[in-house]
mmCIF file of the C-alpha atoms, coordinates in Angstrom:
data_MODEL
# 
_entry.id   MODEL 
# 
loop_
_atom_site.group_PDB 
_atom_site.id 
_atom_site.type_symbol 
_atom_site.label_atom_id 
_atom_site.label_alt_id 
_atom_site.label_comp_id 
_atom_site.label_asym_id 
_atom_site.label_entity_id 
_atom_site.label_seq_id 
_atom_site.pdbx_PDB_ins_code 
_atom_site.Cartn_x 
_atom_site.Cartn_y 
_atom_site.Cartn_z 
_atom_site.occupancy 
_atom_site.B_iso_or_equiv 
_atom_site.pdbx_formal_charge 
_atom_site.auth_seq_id 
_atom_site.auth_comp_id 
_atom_site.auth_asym_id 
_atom_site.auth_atom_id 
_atom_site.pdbx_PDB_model_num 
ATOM 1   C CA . UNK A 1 1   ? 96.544 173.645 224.224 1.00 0.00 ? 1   UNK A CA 1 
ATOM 2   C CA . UNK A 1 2   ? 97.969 174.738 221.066 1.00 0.00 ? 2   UNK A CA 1 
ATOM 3   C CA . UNK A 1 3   ? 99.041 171.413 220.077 1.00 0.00 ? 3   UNK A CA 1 
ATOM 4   C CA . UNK A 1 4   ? 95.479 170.136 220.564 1.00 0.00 ? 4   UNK A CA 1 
ATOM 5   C CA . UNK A 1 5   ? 93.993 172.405 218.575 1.00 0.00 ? 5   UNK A CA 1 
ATOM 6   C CA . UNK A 1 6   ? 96.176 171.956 216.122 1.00 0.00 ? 6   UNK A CA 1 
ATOM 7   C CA . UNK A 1 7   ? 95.520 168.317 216.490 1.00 0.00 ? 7   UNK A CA 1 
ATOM 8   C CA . UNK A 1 8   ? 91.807 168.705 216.337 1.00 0.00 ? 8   UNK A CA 1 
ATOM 9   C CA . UNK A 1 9   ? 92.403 170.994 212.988 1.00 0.00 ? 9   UNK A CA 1 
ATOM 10  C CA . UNK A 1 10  ? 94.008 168.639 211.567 1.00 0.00 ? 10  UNK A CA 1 
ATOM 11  C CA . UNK A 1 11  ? 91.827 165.892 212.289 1.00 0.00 ? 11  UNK A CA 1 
ATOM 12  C CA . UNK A 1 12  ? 88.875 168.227 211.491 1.00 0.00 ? 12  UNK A CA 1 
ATOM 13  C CA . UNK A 1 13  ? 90.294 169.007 208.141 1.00 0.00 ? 13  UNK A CA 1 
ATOM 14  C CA . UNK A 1 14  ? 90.904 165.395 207.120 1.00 0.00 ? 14  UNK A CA 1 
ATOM 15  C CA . UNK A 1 15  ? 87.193 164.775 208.295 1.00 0.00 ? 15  UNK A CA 1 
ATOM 16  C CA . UNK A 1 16  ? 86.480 167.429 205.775 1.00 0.00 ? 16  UNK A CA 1 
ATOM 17  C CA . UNK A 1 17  ? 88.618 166.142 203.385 1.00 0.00 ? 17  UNK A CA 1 
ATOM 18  C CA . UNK A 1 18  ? 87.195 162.432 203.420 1.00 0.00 ? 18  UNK A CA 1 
ATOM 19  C CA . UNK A 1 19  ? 83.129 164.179 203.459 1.00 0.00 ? 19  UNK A CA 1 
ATOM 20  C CA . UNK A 1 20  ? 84.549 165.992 200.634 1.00 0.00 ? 20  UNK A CA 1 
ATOM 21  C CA . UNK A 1 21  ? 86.005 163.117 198.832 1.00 0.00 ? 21  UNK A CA 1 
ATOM 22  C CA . UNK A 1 22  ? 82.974 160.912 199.230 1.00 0.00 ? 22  UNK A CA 1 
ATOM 23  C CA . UNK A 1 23  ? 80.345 163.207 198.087 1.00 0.00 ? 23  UNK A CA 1 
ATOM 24  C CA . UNK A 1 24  ? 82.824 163.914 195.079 1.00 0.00 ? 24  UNK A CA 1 
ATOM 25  C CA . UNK A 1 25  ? 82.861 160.007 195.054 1.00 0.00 ? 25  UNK A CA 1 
ATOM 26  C CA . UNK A 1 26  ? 78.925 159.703 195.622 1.00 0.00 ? 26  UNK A CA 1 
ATOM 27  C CA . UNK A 1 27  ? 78.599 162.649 192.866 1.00 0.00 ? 27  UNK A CA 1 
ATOM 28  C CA . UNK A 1 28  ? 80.490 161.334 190.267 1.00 0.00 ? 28  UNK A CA 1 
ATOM 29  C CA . UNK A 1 29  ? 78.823 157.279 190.428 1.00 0.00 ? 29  UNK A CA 1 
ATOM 30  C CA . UNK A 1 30  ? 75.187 158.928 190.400 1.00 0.00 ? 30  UNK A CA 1 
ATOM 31  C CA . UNK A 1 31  ? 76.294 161.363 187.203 1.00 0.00 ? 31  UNK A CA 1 
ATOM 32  C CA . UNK A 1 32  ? 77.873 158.054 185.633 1.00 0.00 ? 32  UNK A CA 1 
ATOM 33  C CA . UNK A 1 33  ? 75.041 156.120 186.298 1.00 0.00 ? 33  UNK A CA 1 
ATOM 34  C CA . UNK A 1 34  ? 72.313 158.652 185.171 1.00 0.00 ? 34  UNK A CA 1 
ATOM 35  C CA . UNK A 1 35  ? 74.969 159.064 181.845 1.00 0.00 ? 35  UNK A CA 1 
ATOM 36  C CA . UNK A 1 36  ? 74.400 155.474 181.743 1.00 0.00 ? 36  UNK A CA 1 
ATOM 37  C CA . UNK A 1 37  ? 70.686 155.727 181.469 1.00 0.00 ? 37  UNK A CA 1 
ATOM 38  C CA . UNK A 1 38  ? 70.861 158.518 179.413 1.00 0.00 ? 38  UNK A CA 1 
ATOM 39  C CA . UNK A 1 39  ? 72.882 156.673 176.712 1.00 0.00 ? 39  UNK A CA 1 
ATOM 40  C CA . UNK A 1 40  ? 70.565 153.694 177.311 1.00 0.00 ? 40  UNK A CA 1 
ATOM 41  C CA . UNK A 1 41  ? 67.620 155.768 175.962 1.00 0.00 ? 41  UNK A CA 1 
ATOM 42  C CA . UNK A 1 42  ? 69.416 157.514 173.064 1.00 0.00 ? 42  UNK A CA 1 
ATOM 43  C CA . UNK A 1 43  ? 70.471 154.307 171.874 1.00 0.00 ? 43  UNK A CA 1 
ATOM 44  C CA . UNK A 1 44  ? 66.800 152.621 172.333 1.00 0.00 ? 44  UNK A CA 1 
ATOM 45  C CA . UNK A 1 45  ? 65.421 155.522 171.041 1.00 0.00 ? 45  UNK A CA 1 
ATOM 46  C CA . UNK A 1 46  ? 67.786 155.626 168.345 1.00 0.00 ? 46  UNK A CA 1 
ATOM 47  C CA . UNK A 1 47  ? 66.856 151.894 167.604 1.00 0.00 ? 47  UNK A CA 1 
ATOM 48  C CA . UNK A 1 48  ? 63.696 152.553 166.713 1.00 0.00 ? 48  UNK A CA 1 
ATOM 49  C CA . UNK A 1 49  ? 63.745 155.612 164.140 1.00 0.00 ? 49  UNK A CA 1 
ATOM 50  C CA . UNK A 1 50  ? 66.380 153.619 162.919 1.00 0.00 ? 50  UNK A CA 1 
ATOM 51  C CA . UNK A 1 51  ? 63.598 150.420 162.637 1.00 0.00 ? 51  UNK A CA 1 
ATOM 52  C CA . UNK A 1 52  ? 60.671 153.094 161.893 1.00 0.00 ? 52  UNK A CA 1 
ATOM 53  C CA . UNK A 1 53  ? 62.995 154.647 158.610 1.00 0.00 ? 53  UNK A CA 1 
ATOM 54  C CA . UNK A 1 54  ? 63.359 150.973 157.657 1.00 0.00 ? 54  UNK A CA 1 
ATOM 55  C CA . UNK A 1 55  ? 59.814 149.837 157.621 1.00 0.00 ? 55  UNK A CA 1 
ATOM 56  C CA . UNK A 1 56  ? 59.207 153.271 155.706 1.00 0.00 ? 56  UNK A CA 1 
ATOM 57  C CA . UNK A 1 57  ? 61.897 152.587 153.251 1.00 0.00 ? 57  UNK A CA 1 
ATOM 58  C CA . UNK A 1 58  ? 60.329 148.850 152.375 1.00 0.00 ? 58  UNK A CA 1 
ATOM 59  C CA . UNK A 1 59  ? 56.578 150.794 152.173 1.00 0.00 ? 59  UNK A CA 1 
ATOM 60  C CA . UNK A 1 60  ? 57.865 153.164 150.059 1.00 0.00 ? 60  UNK A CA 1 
ATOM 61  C CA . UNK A 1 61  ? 59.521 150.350 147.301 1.00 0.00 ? 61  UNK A CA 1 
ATOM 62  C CA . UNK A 1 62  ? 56.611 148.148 147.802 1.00 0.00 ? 62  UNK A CA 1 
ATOM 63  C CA . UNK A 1 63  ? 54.548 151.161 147.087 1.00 0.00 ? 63  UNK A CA 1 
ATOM 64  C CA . UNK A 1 64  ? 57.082 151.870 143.984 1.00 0.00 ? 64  UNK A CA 1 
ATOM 65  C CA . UNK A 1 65  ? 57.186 148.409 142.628 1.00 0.00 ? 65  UNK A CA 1 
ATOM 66  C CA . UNK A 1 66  ? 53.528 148.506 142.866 1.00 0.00 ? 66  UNK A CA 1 
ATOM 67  C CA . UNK A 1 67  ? 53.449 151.478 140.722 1.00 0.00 ? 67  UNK A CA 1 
ATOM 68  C CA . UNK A 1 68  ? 56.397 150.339 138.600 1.00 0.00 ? 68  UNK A CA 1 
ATOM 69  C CA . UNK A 1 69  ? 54.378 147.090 137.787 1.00 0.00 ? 69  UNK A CA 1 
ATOM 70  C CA . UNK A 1 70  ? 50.933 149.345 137.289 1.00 0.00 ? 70  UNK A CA 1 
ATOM 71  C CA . UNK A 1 71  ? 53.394 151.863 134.614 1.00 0.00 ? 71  UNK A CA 1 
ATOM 72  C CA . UNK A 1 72  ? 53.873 148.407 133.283 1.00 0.00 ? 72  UNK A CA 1 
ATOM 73  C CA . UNK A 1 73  ? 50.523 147.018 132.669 1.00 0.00 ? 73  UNK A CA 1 
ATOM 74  C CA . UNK A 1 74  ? 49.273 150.380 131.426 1.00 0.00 ? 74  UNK A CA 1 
ATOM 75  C CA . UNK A 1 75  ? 51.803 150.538 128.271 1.00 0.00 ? 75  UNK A CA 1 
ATOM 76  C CA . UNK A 1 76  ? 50.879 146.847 127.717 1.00 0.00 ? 76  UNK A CA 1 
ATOM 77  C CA . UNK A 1 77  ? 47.365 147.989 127.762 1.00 0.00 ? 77  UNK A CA 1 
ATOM 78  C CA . UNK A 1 78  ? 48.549 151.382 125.588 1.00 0.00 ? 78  UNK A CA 1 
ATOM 79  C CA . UNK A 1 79  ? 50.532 149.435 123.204 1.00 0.00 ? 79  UNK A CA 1 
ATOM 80  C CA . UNK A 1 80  ? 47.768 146.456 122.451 1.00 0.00 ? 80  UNK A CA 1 
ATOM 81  C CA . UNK A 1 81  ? 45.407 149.449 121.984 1.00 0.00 ? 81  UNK A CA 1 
ATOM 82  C CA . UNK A 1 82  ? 47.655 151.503 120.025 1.00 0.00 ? 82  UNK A CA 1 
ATOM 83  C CA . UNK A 1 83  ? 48.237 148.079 117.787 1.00 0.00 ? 83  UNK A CA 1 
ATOM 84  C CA . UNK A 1 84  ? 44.394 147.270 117.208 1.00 0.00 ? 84  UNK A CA 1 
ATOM 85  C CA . UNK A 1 85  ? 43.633 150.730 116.227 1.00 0.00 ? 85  UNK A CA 1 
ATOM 86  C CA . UNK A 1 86  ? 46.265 151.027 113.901 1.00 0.00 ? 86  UNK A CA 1 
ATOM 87  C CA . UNK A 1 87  ? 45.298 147.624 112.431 1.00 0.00 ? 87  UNK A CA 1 
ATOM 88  C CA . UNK A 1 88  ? 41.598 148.712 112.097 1.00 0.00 ? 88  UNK A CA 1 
ATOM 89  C CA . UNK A 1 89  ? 42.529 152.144 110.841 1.00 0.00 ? 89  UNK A CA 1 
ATOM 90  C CA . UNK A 1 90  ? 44.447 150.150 107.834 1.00 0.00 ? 90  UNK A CA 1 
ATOM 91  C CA . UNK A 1 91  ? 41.645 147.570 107.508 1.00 0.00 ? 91  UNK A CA 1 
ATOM 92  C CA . UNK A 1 92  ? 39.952 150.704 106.776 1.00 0.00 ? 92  UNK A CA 1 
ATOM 93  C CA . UNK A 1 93  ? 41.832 152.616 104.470 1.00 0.00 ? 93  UNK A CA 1 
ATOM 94  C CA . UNK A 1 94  ? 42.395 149.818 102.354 1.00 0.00 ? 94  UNK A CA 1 
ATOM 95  C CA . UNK A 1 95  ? 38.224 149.291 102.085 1.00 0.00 ? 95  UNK A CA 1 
ATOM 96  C CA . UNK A 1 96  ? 38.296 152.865 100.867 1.00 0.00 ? 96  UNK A CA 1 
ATOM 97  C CA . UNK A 1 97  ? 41.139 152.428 98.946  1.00 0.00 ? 97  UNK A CA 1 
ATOM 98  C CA . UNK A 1 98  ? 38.988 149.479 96.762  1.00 0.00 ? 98  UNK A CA 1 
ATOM 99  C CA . UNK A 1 99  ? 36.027 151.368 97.035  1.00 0.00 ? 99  UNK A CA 1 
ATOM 100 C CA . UNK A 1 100 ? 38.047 154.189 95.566  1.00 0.00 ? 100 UNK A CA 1 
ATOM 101 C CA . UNK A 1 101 ? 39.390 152.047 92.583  1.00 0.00 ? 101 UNK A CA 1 
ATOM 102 C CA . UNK A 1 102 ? 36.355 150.363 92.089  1.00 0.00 ? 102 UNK A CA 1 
ATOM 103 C CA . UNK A 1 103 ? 37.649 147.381 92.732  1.00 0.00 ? 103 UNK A CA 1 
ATOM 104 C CA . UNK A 1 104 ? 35.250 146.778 95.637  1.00 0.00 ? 104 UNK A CA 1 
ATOM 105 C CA . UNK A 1 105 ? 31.356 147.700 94.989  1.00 0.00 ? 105 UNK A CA 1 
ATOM 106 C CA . UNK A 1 106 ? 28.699 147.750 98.167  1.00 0.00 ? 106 UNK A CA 1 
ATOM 107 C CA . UNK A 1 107 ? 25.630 146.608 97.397  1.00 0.00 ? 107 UNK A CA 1 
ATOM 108 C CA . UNK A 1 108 ? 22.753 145.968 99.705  1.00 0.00 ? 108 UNK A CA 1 
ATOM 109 C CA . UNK A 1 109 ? 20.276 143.197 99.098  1.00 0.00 ? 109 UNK A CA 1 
ATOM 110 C CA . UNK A 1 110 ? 16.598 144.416 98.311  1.00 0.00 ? 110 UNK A CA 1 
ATOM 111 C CA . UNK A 1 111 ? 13.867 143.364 100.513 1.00 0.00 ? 111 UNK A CA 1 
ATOM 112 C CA . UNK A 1 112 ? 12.611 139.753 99.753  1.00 0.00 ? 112 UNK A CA 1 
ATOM 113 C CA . UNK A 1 113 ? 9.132  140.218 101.103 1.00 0.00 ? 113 UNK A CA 1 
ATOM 114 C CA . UNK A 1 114 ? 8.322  143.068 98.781  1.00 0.00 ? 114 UNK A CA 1 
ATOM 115 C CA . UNK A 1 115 ? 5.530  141.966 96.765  1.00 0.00 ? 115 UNK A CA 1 
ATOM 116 C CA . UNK A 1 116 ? 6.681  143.355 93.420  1.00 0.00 ? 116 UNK A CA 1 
ATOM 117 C CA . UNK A 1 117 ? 10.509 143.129 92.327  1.00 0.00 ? 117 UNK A CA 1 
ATOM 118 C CA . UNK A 1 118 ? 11.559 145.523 89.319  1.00 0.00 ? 118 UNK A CA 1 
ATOM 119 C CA . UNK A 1 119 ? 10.577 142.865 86.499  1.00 0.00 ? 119 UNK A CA 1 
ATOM 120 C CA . UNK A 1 120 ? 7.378  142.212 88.344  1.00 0.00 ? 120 UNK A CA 1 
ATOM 121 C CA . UNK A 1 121 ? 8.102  138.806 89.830  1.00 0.00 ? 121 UNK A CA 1 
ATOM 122 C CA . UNK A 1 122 ? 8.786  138.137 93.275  1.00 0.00 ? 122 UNK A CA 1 
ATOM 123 C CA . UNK A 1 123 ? 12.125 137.774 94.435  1.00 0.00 ? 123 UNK A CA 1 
ATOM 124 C CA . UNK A 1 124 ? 12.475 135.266 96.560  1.00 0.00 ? 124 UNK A CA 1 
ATOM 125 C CA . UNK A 1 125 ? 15.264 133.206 98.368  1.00 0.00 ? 125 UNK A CA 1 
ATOM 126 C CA . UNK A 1 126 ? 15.777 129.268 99.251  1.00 0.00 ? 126 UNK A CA 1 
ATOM 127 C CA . UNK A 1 127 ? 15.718 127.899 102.067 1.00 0.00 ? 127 UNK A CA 1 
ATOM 128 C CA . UNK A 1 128 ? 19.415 127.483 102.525 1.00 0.00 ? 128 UNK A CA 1 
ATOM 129 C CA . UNK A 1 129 ? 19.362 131.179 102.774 1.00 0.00 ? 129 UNK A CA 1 
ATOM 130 C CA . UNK A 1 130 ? 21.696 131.787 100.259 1.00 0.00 ? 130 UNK A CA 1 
ATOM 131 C CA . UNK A 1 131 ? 21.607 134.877 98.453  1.00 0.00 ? 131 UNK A CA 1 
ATOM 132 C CA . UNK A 1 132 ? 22.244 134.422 94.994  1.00 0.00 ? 132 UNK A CA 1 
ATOM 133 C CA . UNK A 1 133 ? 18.639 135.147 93.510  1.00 0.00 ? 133 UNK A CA 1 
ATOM 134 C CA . UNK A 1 134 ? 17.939 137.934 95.481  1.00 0.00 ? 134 UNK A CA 1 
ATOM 135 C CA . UNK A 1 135 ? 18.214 141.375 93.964  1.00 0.00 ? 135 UNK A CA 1 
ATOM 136 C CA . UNK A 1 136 ? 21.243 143.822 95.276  1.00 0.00 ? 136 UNK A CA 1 
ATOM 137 C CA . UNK A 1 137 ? 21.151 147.240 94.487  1.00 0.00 ? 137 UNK A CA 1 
ATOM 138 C CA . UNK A 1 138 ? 25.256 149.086 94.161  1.00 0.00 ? 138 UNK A CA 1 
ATOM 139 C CA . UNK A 1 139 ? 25.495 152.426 96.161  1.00 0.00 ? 139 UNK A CA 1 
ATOM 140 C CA . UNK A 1 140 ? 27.291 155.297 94.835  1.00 0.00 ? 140 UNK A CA 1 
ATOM 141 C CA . UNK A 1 141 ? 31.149 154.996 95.866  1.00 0.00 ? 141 UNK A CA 1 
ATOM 142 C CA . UNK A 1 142 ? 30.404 158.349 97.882  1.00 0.00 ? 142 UNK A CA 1 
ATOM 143 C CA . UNK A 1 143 ? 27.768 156.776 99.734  1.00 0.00 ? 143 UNK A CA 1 
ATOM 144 C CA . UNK A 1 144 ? 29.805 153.491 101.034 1.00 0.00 ? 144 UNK A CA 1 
ATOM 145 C CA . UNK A 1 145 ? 32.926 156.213 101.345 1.00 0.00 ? 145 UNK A CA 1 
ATOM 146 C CA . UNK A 1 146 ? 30.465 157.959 103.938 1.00 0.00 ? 146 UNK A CA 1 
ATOM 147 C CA . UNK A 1 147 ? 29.295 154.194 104.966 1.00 0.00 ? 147 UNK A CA 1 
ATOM 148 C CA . UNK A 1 148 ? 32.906 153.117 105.760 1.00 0.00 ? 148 UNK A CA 1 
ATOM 149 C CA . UNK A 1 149 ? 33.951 156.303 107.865 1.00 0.00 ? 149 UNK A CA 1 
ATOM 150 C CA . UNK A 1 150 ? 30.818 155.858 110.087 1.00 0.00 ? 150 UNK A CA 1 
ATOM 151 C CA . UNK A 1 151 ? 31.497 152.351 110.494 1.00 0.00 ? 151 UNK A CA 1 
ATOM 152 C CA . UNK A 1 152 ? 35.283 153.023 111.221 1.00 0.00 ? 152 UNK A CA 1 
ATOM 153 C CA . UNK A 1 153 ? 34.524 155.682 113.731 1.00 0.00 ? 153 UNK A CA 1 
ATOM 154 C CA . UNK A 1 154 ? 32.366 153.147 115.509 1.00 0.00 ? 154 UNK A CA 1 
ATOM 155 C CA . UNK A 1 155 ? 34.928 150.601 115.045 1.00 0.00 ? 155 UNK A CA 1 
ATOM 156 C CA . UNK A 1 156 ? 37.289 152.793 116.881 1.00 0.00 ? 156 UNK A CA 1 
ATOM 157 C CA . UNK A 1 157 ? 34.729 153.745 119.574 1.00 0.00 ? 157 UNK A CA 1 
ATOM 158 C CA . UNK A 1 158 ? 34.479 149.766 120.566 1.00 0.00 ? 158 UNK A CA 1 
ATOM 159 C CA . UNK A 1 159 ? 37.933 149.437 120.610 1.00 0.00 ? 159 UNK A CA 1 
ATOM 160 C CA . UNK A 1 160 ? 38.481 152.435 122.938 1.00 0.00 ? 160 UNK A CA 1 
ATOM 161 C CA . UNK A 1 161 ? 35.133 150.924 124.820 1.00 0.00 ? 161 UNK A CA 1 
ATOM 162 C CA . UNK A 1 162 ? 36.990 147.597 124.936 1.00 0.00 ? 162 UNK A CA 1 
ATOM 163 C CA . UNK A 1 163 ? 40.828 149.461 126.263 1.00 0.00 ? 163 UNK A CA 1 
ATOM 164 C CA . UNK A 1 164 ? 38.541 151.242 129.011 1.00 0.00 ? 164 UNK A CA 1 
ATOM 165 C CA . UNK A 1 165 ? 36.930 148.389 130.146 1.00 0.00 ? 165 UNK A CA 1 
ATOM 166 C CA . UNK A 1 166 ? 39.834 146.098 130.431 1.00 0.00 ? 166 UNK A CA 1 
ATOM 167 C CA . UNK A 1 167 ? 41.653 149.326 132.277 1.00 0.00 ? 167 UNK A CA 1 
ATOM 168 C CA . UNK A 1 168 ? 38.617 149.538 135.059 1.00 0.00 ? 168 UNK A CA 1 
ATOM 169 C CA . UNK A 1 169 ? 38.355 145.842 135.205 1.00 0.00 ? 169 UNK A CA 1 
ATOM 170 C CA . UNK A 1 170 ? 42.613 145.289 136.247 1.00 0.00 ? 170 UNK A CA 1 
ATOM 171 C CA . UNK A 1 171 ? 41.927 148.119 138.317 1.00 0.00 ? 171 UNK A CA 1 
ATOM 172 C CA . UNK A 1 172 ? 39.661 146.892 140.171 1.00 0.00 ? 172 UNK A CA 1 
ATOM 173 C CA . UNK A 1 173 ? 41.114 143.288 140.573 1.00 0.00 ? 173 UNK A CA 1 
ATOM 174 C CA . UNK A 1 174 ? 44.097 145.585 141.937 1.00 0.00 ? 174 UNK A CA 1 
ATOM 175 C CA . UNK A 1 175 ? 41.751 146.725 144.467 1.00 0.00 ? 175 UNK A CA 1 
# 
């Protein structure tokens, strides 16, 4: 009886053994497989931050180029304004500068429809509409002095008028 109980041992513990060796077996396909899946998903997932960064990083130099080209445009804009300023500021320095010397007298023409003129006779003008027998009256160098800074000031108001309104006007094309 010994010898079949040792048989049946022995037998039992290769039963054992092959249960053993086929869950190990069963254990270790199932935790490659789910390794599999697991890998799968990482690299999908992976995939698309990788995608999502991209599409972020062309935004972001579209977005750059747009403001590269708009930092463009405005020094265009700066400089042309800069330029007509500084060509009306010396427009107007040199009209002081010949008021200054004398060189340059205002004068303002006298009304034609007044009915006595300083001699007594009407001053009157032809039909052409040229000036030359009207009377003018010369203003006091101080007074066209003061004359020429108002009008410069306003000068430089319509040309910062015209800068702004070219500036909302791109914008808004932009837009």
């Amino acid at each position: 009886m010994r010898i079949d109980a040792v048989k049946w041992g022995g037998l039992l513990l290769i039963i054992l053994a092959l249960m053993a060796g086929s869950a190990w077996a069963a254990w270790a396909w199932q935790a490659s497989t789910y390794g599999q899946q697991l890998a799968k998903k990482e690299a999908d997932r992976q995939t698309e931050r990788t995608n999502l960064a991209n599409a972020n990083s062309a935004q972001i130099l579209a977005e750059q180029g747009k403001r590269f080209a708009l930092e463009q445009w405005l020094a265009a804009i700066d400089q042309s304004h800069y330029r007509a300023l500084s060509d009306e500021q010396t427009k107007q320095a040199r009209l002081r500068d010949r008021l200054a010397t004398a060189d340059l007298r205002l004068s303002v023409l006298l009304d034609a429809t007044d009915s006595v003129s300083r001699d007594g006779v009407q001053a009157t003008t032809g039909a052409s509409g040229v000036v030359h027998g009207a009377h003018r009256a010369q203003l006091d160098p101080a007074h066209a002095q003061r004359i020429i800074g108002i009008t410069g000031d306003g000068d430089q108001g319509l040309i910062a008028l015209q800068a702004c309104q070219a500036y909302v006007k791109e914008v808004s094309a932009l837009n």
